[in-house]
C-alpha positions as a LaTeX table, in Angstrom:
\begin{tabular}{lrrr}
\hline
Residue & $x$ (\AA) & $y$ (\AA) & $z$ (\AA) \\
\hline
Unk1 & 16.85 & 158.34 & 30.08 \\
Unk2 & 15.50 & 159.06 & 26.73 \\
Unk3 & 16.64 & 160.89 & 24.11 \\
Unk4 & 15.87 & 162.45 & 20.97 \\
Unk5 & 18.70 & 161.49 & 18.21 \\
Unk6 & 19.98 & 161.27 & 14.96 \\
Unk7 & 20.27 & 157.78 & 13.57 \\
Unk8 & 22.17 & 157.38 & 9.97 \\
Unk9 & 21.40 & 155.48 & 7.34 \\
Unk10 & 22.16 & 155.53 & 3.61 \\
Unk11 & 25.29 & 154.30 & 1.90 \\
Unk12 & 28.65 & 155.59 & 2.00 \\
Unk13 & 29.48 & 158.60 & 1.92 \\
Unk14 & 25.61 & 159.49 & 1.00 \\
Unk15 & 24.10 & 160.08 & 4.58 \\
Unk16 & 20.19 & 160.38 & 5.24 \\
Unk17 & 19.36 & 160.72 & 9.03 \\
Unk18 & 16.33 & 159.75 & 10.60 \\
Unk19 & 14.91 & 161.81 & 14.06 \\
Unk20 & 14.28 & 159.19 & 16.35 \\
Unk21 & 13.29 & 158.41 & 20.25 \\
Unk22 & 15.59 & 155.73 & 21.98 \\
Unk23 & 16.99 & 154.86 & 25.33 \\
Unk24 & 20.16 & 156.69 & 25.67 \\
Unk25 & 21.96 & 152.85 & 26.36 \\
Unk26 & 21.23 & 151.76 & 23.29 \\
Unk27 & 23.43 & 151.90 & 20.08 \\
Unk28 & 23.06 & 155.11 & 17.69 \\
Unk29 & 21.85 & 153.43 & 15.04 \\
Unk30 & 19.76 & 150.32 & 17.20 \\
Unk31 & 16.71 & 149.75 & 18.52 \\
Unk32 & 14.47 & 153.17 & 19.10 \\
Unk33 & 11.14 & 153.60 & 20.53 \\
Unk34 & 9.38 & 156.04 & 18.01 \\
Unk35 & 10.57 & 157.63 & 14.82 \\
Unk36 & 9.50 & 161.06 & 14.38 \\
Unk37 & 10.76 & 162.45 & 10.88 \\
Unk38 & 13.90 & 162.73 & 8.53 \\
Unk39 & 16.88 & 164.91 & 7.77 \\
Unk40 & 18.67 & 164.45 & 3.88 \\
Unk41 & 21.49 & 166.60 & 4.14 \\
Unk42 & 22.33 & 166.05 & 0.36 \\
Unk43 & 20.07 & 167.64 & $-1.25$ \\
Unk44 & 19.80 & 170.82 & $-2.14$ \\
Unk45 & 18.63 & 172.49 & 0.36 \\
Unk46 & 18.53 & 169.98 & 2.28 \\
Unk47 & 15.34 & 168.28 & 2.97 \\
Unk48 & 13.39 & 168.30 & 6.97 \\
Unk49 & 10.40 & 166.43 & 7.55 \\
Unk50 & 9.27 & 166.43 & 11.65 \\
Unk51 & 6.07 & 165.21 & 12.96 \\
Unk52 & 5.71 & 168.10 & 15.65 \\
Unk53 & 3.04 & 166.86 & 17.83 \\
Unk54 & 5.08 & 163.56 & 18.43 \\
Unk55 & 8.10 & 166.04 & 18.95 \\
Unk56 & 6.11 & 167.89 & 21.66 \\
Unk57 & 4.74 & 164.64 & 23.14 \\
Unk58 & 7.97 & 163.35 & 23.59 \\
Unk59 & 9.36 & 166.38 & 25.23 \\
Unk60 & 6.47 & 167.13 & 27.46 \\
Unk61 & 7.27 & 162.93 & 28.61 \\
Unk62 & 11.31 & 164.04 & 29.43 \\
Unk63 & 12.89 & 163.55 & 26.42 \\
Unk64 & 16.25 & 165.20 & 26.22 \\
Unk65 & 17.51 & 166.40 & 22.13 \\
Unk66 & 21.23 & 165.37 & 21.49 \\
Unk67 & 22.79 & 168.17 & 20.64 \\
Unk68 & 22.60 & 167.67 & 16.86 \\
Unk69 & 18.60 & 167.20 & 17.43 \\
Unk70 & 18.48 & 170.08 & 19.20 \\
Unk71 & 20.15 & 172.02 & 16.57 \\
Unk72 & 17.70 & 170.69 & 14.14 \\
Unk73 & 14.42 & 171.27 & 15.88 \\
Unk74 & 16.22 & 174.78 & 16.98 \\
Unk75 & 16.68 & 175.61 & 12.88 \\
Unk76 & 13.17 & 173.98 & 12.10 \\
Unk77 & 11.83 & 176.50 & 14.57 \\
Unk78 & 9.85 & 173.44 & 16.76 \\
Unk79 & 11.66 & 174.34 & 19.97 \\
Unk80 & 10.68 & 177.87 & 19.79 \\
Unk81 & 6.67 & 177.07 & 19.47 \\
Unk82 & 7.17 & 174.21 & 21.52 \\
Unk83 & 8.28 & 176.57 & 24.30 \\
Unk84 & 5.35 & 178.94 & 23.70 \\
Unk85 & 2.62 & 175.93 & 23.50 \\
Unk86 & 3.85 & 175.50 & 27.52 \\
Unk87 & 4.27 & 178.94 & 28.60 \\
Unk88 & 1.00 & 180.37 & 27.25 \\
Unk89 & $-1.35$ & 176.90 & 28.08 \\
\hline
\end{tabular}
């Protein structure tokens, strides 16, 4: 299966996250298939950047958010137009 995940980076104890398509078999923060934005948590506030149409690509192909993605995309407000995109087209 694929999934839509979190993978960290930065130093410690200064995490930076980057949105990111992988098989669900592979490591958190190994190989992935397509990177579609970033989360900084450390800023202030903290700082989103998501390519939406590769977000909606990859959903319309299967892709299942972790539940961290989800929360983020949820928060961003991409589910919620995602969801209309399909029901009204």
């Amino acid at each position: 299966m694929v999934k839509i995940r979190l993978t960290r980076r930065g130093a410690k104890k200064r995490p930076f996250y980057r949105l990111v398509v992988s098989d669900a078999r592979s490591p958190r923060d190994g190989r992935f298939i397509d990177q579609l934005g970033y989360y900084d948590p450390l800023t202030e506030p903290a700082t989103v950047k998501i390519d939406e149409e590769k977000v909606a690509k990859w959903l319309s192909q299967g892709a299942q958010p972790s539940d961290a993605a989800r929360s983020l995309l949820k928060r961003e407000g991409i589910l919620e137009r995602y969801a209309a995109a399909r029901k009204s087209g």
